[in-house]
Each structure stands twice: as structure tokens, then as C-alpha cells.
DOPAPA-456232 format. One line per field, with one value per residue (C-alpha): x negated, y, z negated; residue number from 0. Coordinates in nm, 3 decimals. Example, Ala and Ser with C-alpha at 12.3 -4.5 7.8 and 13.67 -1.06 7.14 Angstrom:
REM DOPAPA-456232
u c(-1.230 -1.367)
v c(-0.450 -0.106)
w c(-0.780 -0.714)
pos c(0 1)
//
This chain:
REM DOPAPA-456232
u c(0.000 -0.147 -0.173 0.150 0.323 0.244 0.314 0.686 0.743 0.632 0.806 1.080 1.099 1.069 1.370 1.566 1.485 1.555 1.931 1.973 1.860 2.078 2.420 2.380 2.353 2.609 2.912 2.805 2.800 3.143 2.933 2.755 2.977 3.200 2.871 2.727 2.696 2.457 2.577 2.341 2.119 1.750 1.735 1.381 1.286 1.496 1.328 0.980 1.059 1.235 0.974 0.684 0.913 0.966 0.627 0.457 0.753 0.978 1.166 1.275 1.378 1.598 1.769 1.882 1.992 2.179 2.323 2.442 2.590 2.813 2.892 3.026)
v c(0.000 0.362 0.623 0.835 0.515 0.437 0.844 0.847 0.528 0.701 1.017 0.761 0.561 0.922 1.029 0.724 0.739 1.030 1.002 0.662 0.826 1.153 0.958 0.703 1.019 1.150 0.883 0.757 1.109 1.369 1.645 1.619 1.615 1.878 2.112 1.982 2.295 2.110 2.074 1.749 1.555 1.579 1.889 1.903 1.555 1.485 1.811 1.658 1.345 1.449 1.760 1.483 1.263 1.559 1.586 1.243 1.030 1.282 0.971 0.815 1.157 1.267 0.930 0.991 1.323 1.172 0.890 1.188 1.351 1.108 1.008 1.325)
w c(0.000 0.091 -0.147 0.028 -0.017 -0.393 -0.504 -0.306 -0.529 -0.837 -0.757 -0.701 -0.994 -1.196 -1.059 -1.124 -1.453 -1.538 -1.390 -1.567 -1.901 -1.849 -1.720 -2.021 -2.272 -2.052 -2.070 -2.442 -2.567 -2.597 -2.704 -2.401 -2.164 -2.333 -2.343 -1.983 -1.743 -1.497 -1.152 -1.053 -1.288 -1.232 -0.982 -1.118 -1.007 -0.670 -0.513 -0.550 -0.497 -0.191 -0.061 -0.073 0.145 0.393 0.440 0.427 0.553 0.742 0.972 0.623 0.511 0.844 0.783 0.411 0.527 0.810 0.584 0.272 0.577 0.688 0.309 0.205)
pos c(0 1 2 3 4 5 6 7 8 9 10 11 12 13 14 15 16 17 18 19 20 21 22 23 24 25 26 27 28 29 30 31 32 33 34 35 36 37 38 39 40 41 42 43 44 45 46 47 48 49 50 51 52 53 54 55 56 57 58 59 60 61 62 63 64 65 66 67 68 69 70 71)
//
């Protein structure tokens, strides 16, 4: 695996962990989602995760843009 590769799956695995952790304390908490104001989970994390995919694997990233397009 190249070194591109190995980062987009750490950037990766960051992100999804950070969602898992935030909708868990999300559904098994009222306070927080009484008090939540966030619009998406992990802003922080997706945008780097997807900005080194733009650059270093731009075919993979049209096609999850082309995919979310025709989801929503």
C-alpha cells in the first residue's frame, strides 16, 4: 500500500470514529440532543478526509460526489 493510500485510510478511519462516538452520545443522551446545534457531525474531520481525497484520488472523489448527488 502507498503512502497516499495508507493516510486516506487514516483520515478515514478518523472520521468514522468520530461520527460513531458523536451519534452514540447523541441517541443515548437527551441532554444532548435537546442542546445539539450542529448541523453534521465531524465537519472538522470529513473536510480533510475528503480535501486529501480531492487531491490524491480525485476519480474516487468525483464518484462519491456523483453517488451523494443522486442520493439526495
Amino acid at each position: 500500500m502507498n503512502a497516499d493510500t495508507g493516510a486516506l485510510n487514516s483520515l478515514h478511519k478518523t472520521y468514522l470514529q468520530c461520527v460513531d462516538a458523536k451519534m452514540t452520545e447523541y441517541l443515548t443522551n437527551p441532554a444532548v440532543r435537546a442542546d445539539n446545534k450542529e448541523a453534521e457531525f465531524c465537519a472538522t474531520e470529513k473536510v480533510a478526509y475528503f480535501a486529501f481525497m480531492k487531491t490524491n484520488f480525485n476519480h474516487q472523489y468525483q464518484n462519491i460526489l456523483r453517488v451523494e448527488a443522486n442520493t439526495y
